[in-house]
C-alpha distance (Angstrom), angle and dihedral (degrees) to the residues before:
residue distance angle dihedral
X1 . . .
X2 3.91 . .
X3 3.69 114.0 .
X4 3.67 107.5 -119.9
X5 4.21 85.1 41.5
X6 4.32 105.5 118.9
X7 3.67 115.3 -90.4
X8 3.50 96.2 28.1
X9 3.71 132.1 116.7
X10 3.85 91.1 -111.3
X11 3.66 91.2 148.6
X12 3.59 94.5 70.1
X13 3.98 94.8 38.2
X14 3.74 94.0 48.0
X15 3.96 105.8 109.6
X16 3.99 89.2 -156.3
X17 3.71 89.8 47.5
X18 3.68 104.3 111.6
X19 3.15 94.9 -165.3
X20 3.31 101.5 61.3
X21 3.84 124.3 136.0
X22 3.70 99.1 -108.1
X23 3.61 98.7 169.8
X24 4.17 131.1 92.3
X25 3.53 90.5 48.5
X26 3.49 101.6 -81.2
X27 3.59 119.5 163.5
X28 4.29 126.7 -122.3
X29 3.32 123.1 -120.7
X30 3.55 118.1 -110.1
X31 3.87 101.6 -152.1
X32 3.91 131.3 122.4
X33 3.69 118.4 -61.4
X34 4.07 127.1 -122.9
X35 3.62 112.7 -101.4
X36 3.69 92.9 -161.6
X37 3.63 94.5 51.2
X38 3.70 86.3 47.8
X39 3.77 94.9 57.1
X40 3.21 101.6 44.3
X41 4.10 88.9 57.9
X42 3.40 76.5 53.7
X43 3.96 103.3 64.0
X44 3.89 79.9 35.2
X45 3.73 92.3 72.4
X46 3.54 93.3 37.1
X47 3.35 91.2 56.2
X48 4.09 93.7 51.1
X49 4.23 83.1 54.1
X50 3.32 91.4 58.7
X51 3.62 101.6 36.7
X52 3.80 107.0 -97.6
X53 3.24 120.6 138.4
X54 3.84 118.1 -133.3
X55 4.16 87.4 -125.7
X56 3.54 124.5 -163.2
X57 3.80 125.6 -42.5
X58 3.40 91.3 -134.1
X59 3.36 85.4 71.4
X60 3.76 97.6 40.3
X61 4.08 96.9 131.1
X62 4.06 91.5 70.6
X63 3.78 92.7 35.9
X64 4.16 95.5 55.4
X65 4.46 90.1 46.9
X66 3.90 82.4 50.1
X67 3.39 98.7 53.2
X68 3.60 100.7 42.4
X69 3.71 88.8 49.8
X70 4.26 91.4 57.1
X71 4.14 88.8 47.1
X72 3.56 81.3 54.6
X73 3.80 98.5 49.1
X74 3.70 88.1 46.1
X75 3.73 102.2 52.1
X76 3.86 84.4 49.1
X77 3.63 96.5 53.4
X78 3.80 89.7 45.2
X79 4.08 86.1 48.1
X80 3.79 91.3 51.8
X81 3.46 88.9 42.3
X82 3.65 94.6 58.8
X83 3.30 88.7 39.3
X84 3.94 96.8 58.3
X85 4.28 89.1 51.3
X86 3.56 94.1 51.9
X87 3.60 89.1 57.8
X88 4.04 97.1 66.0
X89 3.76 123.5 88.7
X90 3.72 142.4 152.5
X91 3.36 135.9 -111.4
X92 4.07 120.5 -155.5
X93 3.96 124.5 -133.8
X94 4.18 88.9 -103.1
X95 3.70 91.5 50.6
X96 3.64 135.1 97.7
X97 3.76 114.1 -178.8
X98 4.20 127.4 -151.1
X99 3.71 112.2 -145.7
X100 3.81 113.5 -146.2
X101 3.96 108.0 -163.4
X102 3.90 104.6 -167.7
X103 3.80 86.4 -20.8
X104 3.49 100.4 -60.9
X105 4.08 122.9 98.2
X106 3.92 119.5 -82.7
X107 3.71 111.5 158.3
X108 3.28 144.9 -30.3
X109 3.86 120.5 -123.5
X110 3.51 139.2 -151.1
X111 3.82 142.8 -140.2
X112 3.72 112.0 -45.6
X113 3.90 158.9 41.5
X114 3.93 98.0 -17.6
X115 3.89 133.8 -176.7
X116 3.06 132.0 -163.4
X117 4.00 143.0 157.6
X118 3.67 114.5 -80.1
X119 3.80 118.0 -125.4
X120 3.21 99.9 3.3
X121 3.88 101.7 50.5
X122 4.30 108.2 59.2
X123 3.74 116.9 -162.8
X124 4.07 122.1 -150.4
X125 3.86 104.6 -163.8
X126 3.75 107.9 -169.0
X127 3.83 127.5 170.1
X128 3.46 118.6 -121.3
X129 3.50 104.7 -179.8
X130 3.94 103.7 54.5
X131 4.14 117.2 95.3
X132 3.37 115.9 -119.6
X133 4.28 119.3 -156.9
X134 3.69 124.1 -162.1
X135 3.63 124.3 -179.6
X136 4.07 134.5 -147.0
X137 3.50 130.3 175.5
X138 4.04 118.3 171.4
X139 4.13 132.6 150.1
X140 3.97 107.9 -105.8
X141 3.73 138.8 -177.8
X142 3.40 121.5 -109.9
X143 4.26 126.9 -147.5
X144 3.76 89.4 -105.3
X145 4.20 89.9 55.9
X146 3.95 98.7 -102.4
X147 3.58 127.4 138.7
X148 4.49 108.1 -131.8
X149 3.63 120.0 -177.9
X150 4.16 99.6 -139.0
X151 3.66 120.6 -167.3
X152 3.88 124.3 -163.8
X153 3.08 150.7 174.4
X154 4.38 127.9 -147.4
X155 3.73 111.4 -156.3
X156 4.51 109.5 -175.1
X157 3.12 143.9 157.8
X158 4.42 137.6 -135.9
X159 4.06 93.8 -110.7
X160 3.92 94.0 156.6
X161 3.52 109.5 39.8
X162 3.63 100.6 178.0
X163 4.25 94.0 49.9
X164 4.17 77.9 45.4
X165 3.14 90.2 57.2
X166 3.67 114.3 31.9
X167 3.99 111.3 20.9
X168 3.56 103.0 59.8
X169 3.78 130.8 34.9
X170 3.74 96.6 -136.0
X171 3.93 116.2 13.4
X172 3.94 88.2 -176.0
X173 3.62 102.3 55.6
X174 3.76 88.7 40.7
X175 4.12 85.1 51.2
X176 4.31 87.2 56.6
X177 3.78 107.8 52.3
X178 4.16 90.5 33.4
X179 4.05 84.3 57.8
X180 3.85 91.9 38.7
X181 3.41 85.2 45.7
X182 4.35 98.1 47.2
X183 4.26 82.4 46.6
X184 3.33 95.9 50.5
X185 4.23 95.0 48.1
X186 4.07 89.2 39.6
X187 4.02 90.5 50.0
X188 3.79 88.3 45.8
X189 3.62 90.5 59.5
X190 3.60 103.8 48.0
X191 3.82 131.4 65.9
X192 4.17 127.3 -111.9
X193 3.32 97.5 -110.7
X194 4.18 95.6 55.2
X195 3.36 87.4 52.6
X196 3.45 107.7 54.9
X197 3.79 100.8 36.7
X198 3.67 118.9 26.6
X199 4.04 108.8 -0.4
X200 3.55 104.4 71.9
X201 3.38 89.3 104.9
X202 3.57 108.4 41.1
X203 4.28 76.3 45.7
X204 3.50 97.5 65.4
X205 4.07 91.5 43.8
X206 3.82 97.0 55.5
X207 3.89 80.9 43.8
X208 3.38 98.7 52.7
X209 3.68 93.4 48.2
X210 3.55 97.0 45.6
X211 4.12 96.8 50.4
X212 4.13 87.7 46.5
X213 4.08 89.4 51.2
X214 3.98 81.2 58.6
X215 3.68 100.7 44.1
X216 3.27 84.7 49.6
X217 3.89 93.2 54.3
X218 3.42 90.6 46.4
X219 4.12 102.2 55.4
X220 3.67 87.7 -125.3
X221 3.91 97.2 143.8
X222 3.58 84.4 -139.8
X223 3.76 118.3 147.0
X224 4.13 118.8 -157.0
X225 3.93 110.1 -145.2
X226 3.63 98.1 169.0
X227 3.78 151.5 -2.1
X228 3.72 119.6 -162.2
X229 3.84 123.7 -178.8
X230 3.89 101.1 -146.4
X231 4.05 92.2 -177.3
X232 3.64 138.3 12.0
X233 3.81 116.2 170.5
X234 3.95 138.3 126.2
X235 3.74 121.1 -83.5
X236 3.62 117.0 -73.9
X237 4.06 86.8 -112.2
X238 3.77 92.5 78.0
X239 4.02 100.5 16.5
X240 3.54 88.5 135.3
X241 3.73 103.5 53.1
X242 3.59 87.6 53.2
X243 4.27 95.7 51.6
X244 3.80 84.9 45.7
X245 4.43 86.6 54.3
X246 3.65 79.1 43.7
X247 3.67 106.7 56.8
X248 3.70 90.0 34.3
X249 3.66 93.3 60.7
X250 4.34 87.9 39.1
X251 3.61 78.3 59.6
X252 3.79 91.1 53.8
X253 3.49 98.7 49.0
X254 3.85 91.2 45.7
X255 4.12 87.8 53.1
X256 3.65 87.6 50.3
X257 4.05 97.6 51.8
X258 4.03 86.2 50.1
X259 3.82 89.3 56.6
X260 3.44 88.1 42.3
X261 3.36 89.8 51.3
X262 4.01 97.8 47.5
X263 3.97 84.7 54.6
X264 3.17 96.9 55.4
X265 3.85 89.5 50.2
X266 3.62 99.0 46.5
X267 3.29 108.3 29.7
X268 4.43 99.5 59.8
X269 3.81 73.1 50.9
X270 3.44 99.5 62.1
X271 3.54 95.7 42.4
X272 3.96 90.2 52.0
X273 3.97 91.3 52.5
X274 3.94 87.5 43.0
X275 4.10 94.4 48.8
X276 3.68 87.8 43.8
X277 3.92 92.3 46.9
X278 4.11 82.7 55.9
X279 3.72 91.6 41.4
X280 3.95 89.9 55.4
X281 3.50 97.0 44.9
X282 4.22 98.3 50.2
X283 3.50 78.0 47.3
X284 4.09 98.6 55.0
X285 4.10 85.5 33.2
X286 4.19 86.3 55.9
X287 3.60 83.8 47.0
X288 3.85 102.1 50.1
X289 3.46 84.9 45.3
X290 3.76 106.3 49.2
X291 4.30 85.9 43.4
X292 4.26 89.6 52.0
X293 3.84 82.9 47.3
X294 3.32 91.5 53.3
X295 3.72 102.8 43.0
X296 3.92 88.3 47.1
X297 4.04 88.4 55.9
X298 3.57 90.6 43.4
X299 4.10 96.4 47.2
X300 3.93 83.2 48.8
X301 3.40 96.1 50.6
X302 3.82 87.6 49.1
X303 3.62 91.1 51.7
X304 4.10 89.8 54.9
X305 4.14 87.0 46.9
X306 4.40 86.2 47.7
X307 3.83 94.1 49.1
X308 3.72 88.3 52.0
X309 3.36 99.9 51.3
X310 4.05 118.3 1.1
X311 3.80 94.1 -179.1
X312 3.84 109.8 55.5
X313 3.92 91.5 36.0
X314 3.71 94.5 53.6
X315 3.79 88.7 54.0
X316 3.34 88.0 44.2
X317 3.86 94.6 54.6
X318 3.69 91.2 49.2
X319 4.04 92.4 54.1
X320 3.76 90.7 51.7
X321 3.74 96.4 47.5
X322 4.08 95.9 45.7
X323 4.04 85.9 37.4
X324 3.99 85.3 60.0
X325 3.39 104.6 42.1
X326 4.16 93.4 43.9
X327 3.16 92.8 48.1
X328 4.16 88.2 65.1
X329 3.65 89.1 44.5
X330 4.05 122.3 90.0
X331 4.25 87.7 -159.1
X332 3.85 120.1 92.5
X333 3.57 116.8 -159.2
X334 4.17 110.3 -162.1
X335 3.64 112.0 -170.7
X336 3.74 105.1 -139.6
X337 4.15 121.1 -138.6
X338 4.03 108.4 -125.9
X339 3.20 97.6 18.5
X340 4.27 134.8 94.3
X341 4.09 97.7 -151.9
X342 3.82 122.9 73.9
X343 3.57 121.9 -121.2
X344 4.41 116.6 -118.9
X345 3.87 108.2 -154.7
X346 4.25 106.2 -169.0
X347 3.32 95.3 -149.4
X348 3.83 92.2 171.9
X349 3.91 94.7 55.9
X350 3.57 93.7 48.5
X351 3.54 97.3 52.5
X352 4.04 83.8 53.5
X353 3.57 93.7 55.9
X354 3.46 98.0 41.7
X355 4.43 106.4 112.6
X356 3.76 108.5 -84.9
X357 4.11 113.8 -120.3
X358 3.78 119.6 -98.7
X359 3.91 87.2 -100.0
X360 4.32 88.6 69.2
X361 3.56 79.1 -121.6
X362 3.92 133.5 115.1
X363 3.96 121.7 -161.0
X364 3.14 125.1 -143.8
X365 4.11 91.7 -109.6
X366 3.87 125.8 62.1
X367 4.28 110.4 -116.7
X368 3.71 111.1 -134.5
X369 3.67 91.0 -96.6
X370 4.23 95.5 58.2
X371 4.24 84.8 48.3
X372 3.70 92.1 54.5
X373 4.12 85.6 42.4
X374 4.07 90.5 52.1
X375 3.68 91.3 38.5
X376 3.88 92.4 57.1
X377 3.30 89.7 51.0
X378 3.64 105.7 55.1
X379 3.72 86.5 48.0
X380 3.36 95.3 61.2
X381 3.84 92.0 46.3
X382 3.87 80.0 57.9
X383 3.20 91.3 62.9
X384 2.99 109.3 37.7
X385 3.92 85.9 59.2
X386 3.68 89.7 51.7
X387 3.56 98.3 52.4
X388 4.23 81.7 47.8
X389 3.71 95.2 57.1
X390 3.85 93.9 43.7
X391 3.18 86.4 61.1
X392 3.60 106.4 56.4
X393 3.25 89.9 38.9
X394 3.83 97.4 68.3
């Protein structure tokens, strides 16, 4: 017979029975226990917590609907408890988070301790300070009708968290074919040789402006920071043609900066020599001038002195004029008294036969000793001529 069965002594074989005779050595019963019997101790004790008395068992009927009805409260309060702590969470300082209430926006919420009701509030924490990079690289035509290969690279940012988050299904692969999209129309309208020499940069700009016009059109809350075109050359096929164009036109450009350079040698140059030319010749003009001015003051002057006195200044005049021109002459011309023929003096051959000085050298000035030599001799030529036209003369 099982010990809880009716009729039986299940008091005594009950091994949660408390009040079981334990004494004369008899031995428990080792069967299963009563789960109502168990619960109810249960609500008993819960009751004691919470300071509820276990009351009489006559009573029992009240006491049992009283106790389930405080386990009840109690595993509520705990569930609303837990319920209330799973509701707090942080956000960090480069966060921005996009509360969902019943899946439709409610607020958006800043860095911070935050609460908010569990399951039926949802909370989208994006960053919105981190730089995101995305790389493309694809072979293009160009206006001209040449194939590039253009490599890039699309650095952004999460400025609009909620349109990040809630107006399009996936911001980044909206982000790749808009900027494969904004190369491929900015390459089409730009020739090879832009590309690959000088245009990078005005490349990435048009790029850049082009691929934020369609984020922009697309509510992606995407930000674009910064385009950089890490290569731009011509397929591999014909990479060799193009570095042969490329040196070609390096040696252009080089030929150019030497002319360049020539010009800008020569041509200050010139100018100096010219404004120096001018310079010189205002200066002999001011000259030419200044000396006619002068020679017209001093002929009118002249004139004043002739008028006064005709006589003394023509005499004068003559002096000057044979004083001048003698005095560039090495002849001497003495005019002898008593005689009709002129007397010629080389003055120039006598100083060339004159004795040479000990040094072998003649200066250009006769000593005191040479002028005494050249004066003896034209003495005695004077006499000598005297004596001549004495003669004839008797």
């Amino acid at each position: 017979m099982a010990w809880n069965e009716p009729g039986g002594n299940g008091n005594n074989q009950d091994p949660w029975n408390n009040g079981g005779d334990r004494r004369g050595g008899g031995k428990k019963d080792q069967g299963p226990p009563d789960l109502d019997e168990a619960l109810q101790k249960l609500q008993e004790k819960l009751n004691g917590i919470f300071g509820k008395g276990g009351g009489n068992k006559g009573t029992g009927g009240a006491g049992s609907s009283g106790s389930s009805a405080g386990f009840f409260a109690v595993v509520v309060v705990v569930i609303l408890v837990g319920w209330a702590v799973m509701g707090f969470y942080t956000v960090d300082q480069q966060e921005r988070g996009v509360v969902l209430r019943l899946g439709k926006y409610q607020e958006t919420v800043m860095p911070g301790l935050q609460w908010n009701p569990p399951m039926i509030d949802e909370v989208i924490t994006t960053n919105v300070t981190r730089v995101s990079a995305y790389e493309h690289r694809s072979l293009m035509l160009t206006e001209d009708e040449n194939i590039v290969d253009v490599s890039m690279t699309v650095q952004y940012v999460i400025s609009d968290p909620v349109n990040y988050a809630l107006k399009v299904r996936d911001p980044n692969a909206s982000l790749q074919n808009a900027s494969e999209s904004a190369l491929r129309h900015t390459v089409g309208s730009s020739e090879m040789n832009s590309i690959l020499t000088a245009g990078r940069e005005v490349l990435g700009s048009e790029v850049k402006q082009r691929l934020q016009s369609f984020m922009d059109a697309y509510q992606t809350g995407l930000r674009i920071t910064q385009i950089n075109i890490k290569e731009a050359k011509a397929p591999s096929q014909v990479q060799d043609a193009f570095d042969d164009v490329i040196k070609a036109r390096e040696d252009e450009q080089r030929s150019i900066n030497q002319s360049e350079s020539y010009r800008n040698g020569i041509v200050p140059e010139a100018r100096g020599i010219a404004q120096r030319m001018k310079e010189e010749a205002n200066g002999y003009r001011e000259r030419v001038v200044a000396q006619a001015q002068g020679d017209a003051q001093r002929f009118s002057s002249l004139l004043a002195e002739y008028q006064k006195a005709p006589e003394v200044t023509r005499e004068r005049l003559y002096l000057d004029a044979m004083e001048e021109v003698l005095s560039n002459n090495s002849k001497v011309l003495i005019d002898v008294e008593g005689g009709n023929n002129m007397m010629y003096l080389p003055l120039d051959k006598l100083v060339e036969s004159r004795p040479r000085s000990s040094t072998g050298t003649s200066s250009g000035r006769l000593n005191s000793s040479e002028l005494q030599d050249v004066t003896d001799r034209v003495i005695d030529q004077l006499r000598q001529r005297q004596q001549t036209t004495t003669r004839e003369a008797r």
